[in-house]
N, C-alpha and C positions, 0 to 999 in steps of 0.2 A: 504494500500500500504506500503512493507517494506522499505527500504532505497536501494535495487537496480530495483525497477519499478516492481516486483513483485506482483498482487495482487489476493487475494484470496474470496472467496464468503461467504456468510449465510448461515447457514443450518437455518430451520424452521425462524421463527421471528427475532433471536437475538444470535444463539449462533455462536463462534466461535473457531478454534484451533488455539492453541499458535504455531509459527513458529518452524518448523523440518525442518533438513537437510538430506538430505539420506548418502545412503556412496558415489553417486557422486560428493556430494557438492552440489547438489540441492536444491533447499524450496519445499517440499512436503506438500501438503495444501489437494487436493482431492483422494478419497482412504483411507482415517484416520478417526477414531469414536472415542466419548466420553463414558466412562464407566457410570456413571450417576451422578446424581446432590442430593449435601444436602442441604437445605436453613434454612438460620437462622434469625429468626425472631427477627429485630433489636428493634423492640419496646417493645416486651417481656423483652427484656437486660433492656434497660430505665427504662420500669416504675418497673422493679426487683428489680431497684438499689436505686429506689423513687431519683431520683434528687444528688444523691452522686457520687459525679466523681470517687472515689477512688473504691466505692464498684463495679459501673460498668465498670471500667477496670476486678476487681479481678472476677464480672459474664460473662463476654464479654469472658473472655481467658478459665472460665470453659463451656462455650455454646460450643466455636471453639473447646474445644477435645472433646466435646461430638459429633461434628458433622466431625470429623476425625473419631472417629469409627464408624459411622455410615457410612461413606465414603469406610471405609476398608471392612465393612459386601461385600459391593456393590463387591467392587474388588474380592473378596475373592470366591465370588457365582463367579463370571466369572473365578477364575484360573481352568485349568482344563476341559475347556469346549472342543471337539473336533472340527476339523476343518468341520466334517461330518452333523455335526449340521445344518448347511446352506452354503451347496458348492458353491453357488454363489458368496456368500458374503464372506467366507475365503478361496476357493479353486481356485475361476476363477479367481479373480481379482477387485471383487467390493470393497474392503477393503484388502485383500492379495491375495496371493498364495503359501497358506501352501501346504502340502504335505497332504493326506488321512491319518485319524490318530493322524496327529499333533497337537498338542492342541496350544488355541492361545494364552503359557501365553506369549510368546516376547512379542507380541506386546502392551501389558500391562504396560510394563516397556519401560524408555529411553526417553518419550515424544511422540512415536511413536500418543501416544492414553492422551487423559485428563481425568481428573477427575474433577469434580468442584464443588467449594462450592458454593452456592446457596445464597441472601440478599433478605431481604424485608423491606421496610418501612424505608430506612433513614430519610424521612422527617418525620415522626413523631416523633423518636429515638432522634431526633437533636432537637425536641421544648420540647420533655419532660426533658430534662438536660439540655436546655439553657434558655425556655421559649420564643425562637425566631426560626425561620425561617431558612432554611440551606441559603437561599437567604439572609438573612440579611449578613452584612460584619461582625458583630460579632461572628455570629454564622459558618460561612462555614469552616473555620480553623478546628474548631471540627469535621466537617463532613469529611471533608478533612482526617483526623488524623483517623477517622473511616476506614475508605476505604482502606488506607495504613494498619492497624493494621490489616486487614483479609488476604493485599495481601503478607503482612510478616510471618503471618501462613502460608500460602501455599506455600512461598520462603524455608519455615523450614519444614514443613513435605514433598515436593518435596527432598530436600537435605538427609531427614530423609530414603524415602523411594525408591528414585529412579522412581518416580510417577511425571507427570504432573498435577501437582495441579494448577488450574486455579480459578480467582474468574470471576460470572459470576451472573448477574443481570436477578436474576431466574423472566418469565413471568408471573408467581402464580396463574391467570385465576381463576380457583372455588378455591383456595389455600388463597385467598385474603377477600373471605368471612369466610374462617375456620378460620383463623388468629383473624380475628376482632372480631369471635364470643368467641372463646376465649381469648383473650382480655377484652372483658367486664367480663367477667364470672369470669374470676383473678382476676382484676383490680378498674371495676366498671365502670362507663361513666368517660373519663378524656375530656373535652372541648380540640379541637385542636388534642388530641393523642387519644383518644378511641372512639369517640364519633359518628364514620361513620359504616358504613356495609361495611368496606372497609380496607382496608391499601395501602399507595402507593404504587407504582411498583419499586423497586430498588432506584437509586438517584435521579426519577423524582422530580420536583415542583410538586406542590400540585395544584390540577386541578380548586379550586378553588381561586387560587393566580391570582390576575393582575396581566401581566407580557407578553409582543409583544413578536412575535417569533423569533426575532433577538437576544434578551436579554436571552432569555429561553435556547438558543441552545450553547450562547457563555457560559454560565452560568453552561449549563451540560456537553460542554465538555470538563471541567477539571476534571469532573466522568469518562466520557468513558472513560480516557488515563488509570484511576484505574481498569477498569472490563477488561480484557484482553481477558475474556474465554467465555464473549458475553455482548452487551451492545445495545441497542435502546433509542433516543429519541423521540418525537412525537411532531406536531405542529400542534394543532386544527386549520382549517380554513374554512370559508361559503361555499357558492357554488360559486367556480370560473372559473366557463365556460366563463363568458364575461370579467374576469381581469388574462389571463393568464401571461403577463409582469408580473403582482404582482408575481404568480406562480414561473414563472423561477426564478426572484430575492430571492425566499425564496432555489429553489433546489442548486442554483448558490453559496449561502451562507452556506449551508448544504458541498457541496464538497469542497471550500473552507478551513470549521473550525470546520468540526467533522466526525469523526470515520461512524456514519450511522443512519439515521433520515429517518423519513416516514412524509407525511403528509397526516391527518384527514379530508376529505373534507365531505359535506352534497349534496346530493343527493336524493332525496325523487320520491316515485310518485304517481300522485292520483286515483286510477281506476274509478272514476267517471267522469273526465272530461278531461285523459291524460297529466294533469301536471305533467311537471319533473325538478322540483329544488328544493328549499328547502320548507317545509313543518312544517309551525310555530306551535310554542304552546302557550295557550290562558287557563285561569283558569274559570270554568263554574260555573255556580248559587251556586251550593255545595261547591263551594271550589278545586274543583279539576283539574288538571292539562290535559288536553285535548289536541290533536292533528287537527291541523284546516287547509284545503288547503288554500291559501291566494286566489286561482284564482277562486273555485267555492264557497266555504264556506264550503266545504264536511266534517260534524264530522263524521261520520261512520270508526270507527278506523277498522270494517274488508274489509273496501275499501279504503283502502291506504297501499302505502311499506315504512316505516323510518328506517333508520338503521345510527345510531349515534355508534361511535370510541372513547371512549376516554382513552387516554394512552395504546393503543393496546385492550382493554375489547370492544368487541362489542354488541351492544343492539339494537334489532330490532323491531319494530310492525307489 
């Protein structure tokens, strides 16, 4: 919501455009598209830098023009393109109403359309040059100082190029496994910073932090005020068919004191005996990690449906 009662929606999961005015003095939020997204992998910078603050600013600022020109390839493949291309989308009104013919570089320029740069992995970028947690109080100032320093590139290449450069808390999905794998592959196993098949999502907690969903939300969203050009939180919680008071008090606190939060709930079911809530797990003879109905004892994992959320990555049985 803008500061005159204005508000605008999500596209996909997370992203969002930065406020335009038209020429009536309007906020025009639907009808506008992003050119595409670069992401830059925060923990790459870190362990580049091996723990040197000085050297990772001077890698941080050479990653952000590498990932401006790769920004510009993006734009550059679109100037030029005709309106004929997809008359729905530039000729009727789904996005403009060019002329036949017209190419659509306007809308390219002025804010009409974003551009965004892409983040991954604050939290591990933040323990490998502090050795703490963006959550610690010593450690968030730096995170903080992170977040600012990418939204100041794109304050400067916007001014540079007449482009809305947005930053934007890229979703990374299969991106998140490439990341980590090379990461080790650079790097080696770092405890804490390399050491998962994973990297976090933008400026999430780290999934395996303690931390109530009160704490987690007030905590990130002094992030989202930083990602402007899309931002998600997320708040793991059980099955809460029989506690929806709990429920509201967590959505009721979400519209309160942040930008846009989902919550992760468990769901399960058993096709052996039509159980439908959540569906434990129990380690067997071997060692291994097993899915067990609580209601009939059902192990047969191709008769049951799990589908566990976390931080947006979803994973099913």
């Amino acid at each position: 919501k803008n500061g005159e009662g204005h508000c605008y929606t999500c596209m996909g999961c997370r992203s969002f455009l930065t406020p335009y005015v038209d020429e009536n003095g309007k906020p025009k939020y639907y009808g506008r598209f992003n050119q595409g997204v670069v992401t830059i992998n925060l923990v790459d910078v870190a362990c580049s830098a091996e723990g040197d603050m000085d050297r990772f600013w001077q890698i941080f600022d050479e990653r952000l023009a590498l990932c401006k020109e790769a920004l510009m390839c993006r734009h550059n493949r679109l100037k030029g393109t005709p309106s004929d291309v997809a008359p729905i989308l530039w000729q009727y009104g789904a996005l403009a109403r060019l002329k036949k013919g017209e190419t659509i570089d306007k809308l390219l320029y002025g804010g009409y359309s974003t551009i965004s740069l892409g983040y991954a992995g604050l939290c591990e970028c933040v323990r490998r040059m502090t050795g703490k947690s963006h959550t610690d109080p010593e450690a968030t100032p730096f995170a903080l100082r992170v977040m600012q320093h990418m939204n100041d590139a794109c304050a400067k290449w916007k001014a540079e190029e007449n482009m809305d450069f947005s930053l934007y808390g890229t979703p990374l999905e299969s991106t998140t496994y490439k990341f980590a794998k090379c990461l080790q592959k650079r790097f080696g196993v770092i405890p804490g910073v390399t050491d998962k098949n994973y990297i976090t999502n933008s400026y999430h907690v780290h999934v395996t932090e303690e931390i109530d969903a009160f704490d987690k939300l007030k905590f990130e969203a002094q992030f989202q005020k930083l990602s402007p050009g899309g931002a998600i939180s997320y708040v793991e919680v059980p099955d809460m068919k029989d506690n929806l008071e709990a429920v509201l008090s967590v959505i009721q606190y979400i519209y309160d004191n942040i930008m846009y939060a989902e919550l992760n709930t468990k769901s399960d079911y058993c096709q052996a005996c039509g159980y439908d809530g959540e569906i434990a797990i129990e380690q067997d003879k071997d060692g291994k990690l097993v899915w067990v109905c609580p209601n009939c004892g059902n192990k047969d994992q191709s008769k049951m449906n799990v589908a566990r959320r976390t931080c947006g990555y979803i994973g099913t049985q």
